[in-house]
C-alpha positions as protocol buffer text, in pm:
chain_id: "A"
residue {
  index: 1
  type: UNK
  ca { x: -1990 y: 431 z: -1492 }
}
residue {
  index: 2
  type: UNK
  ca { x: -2380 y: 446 z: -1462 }
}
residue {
  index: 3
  type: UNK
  ca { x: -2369 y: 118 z: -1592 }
}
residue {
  index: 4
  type: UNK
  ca { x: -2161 y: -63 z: -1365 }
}
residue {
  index: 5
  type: UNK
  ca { x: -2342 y: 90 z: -1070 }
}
residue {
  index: 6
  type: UNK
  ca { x: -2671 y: -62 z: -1235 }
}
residue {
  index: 7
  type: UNK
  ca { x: -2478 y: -436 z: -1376 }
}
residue {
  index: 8
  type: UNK
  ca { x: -2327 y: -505 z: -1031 }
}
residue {
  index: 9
  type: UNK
  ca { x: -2629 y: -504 z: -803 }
}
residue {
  index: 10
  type: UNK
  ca { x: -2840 y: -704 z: -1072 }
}
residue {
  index: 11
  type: UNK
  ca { x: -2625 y: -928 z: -1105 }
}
residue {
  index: 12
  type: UNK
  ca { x: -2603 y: -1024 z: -795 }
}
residue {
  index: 13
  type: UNK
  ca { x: -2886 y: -1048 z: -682 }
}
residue {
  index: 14
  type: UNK
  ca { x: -3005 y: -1260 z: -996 }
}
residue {
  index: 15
  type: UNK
  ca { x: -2701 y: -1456 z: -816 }
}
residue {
  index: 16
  type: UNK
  ca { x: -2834 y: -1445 z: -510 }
}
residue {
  index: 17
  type: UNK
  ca { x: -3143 y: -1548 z: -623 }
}
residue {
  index: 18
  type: UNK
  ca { x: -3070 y: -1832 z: -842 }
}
residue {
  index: 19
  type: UNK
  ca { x: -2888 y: -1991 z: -545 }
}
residue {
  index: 20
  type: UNK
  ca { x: -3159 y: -1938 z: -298 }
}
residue {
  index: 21
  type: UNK
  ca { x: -3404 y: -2124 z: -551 }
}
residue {
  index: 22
  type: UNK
  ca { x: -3189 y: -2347 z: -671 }
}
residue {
  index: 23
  type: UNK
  ca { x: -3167 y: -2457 z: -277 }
}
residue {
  index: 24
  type: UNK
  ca { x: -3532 y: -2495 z: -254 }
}
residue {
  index: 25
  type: UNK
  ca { x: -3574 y: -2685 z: -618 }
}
residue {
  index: 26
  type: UNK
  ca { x: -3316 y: -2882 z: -418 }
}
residue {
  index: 27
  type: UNK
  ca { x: -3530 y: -2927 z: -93 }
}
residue {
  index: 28
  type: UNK
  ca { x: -3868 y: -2987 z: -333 }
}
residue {
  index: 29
  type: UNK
  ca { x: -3673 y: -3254 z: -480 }
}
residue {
  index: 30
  type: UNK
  ca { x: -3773 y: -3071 z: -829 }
}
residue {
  index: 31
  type: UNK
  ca { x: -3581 y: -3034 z: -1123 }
}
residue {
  index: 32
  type: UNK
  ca { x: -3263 y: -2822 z: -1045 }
}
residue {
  index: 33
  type: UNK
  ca { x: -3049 y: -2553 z: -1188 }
}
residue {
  index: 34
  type: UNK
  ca { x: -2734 y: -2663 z: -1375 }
}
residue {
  index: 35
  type: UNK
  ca { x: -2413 y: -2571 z: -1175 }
}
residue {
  index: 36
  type: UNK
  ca { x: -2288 y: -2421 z: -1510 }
}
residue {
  index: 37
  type: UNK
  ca { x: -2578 y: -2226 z: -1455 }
}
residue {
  index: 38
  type: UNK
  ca { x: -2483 y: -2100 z: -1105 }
}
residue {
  index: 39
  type: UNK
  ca { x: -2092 y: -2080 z: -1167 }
}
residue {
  index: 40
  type: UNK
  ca { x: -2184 y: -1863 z: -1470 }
}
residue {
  index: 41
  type: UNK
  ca { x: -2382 y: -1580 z: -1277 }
}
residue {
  index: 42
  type: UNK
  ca { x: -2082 y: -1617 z: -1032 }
}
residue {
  index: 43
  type: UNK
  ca { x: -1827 y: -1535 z: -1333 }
}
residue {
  index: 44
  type: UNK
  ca { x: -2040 y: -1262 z: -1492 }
}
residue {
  index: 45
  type: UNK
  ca { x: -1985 y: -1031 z: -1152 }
}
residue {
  index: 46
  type: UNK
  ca { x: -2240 y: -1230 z: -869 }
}
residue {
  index: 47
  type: UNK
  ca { x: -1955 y: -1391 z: -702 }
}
residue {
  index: 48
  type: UNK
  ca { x: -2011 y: -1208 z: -352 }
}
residue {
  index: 49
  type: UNK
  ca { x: -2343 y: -1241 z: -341 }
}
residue {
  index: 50
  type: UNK
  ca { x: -2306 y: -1662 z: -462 }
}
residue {
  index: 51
  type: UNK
  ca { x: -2050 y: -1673 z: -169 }
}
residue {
  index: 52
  type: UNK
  ca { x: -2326 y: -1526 z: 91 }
}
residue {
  index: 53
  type: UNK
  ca { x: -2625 y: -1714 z: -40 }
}
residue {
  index: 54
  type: UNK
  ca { x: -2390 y: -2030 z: -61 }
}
residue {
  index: 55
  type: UNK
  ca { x: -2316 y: -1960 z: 302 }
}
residue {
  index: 56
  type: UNK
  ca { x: -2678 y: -1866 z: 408 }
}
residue {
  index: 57
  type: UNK
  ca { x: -2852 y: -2161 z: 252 }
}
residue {
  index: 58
  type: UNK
  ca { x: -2570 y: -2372 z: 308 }
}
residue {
  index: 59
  type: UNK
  ca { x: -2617 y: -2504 z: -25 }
}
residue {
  index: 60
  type: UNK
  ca { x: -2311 y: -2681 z: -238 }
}
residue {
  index: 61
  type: UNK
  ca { x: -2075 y: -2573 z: 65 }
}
residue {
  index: 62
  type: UNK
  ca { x: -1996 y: -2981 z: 105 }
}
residue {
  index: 63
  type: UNK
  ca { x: -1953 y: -3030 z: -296 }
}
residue {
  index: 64
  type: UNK
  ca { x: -1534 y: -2964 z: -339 }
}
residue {
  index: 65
  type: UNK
  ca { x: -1611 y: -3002 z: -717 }
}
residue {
  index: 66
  type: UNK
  ca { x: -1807 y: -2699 z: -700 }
}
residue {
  index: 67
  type: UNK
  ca { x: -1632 y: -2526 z: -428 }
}
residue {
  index: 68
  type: UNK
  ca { x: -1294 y: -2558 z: -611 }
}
residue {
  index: 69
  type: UNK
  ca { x: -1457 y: -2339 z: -925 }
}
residue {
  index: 70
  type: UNK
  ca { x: -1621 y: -2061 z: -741 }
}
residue {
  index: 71
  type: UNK
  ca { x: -1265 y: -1975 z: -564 }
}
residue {
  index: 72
  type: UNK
  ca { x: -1078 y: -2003 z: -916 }
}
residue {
  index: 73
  type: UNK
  ca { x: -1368 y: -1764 z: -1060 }
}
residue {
  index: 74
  type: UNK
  ca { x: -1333 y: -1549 z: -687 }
}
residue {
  index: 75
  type: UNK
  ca { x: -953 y: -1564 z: -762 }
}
residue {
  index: 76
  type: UNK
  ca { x: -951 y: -1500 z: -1146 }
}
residue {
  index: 77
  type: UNK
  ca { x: -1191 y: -1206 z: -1070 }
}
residue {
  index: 78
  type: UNK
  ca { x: -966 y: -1055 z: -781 }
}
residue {
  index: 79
  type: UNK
  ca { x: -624 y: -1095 z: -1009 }
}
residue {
  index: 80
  type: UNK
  ca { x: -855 y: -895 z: -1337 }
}
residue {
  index: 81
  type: UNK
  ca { x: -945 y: -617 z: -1019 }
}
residue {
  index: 82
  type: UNK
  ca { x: -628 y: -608 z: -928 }
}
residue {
  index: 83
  type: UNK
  ca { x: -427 y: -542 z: -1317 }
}
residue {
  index: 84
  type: UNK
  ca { x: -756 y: -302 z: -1362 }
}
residue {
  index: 85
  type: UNK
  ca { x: -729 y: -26 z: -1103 }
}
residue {
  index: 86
  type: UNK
  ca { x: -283 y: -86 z: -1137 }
}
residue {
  index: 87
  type: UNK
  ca { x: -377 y: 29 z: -1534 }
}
residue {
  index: 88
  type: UNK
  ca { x: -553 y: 270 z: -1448 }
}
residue {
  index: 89
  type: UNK
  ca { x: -310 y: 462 z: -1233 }
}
């Protein structure tokens, strides 16, 4: 348990923070990080915080490409929550 309650916060705010400066690369008109790169923190547990940066930043809200694999990760992720805590009953 100890180190779930450690993974999840890092996680997401390493996704948090990749978005956020992936936003300003963006702005800087500097070399950017891959959206594999971004949909992969998203995947390993950072999809809330993705979702809120995404939101505050308004960064890749307008790309469907992009959107469309954040909600299958957001909807993969819910389903695996879902069969998780029904197993453990």
């Amino acid at each position: 348990m100890s180190f779930l309650f450690w993974y999840f916060p890092l996680i997401n705010l390493v996704a948090f923070s990749t978005t956020g400066l992936d936003k300003w690369l963006a702005i800087q008109q500097k070399w950017r990080i891959s959206e594999r790169n971004l949909l992969l923190t998203s995947a390993i547990g950072g999809t809330i915080s993705s979702g809120f940066a995404m939101l505050l930043f308004k960064h890749k809200t307008a790309k469907r490409s992009f959107l469309w694999k954040y909600f299958l990760i957001a909807i993969l992720q819910i389903i695996l929550v879902y069969f998780y805590v029904i197993k453990s009953k």
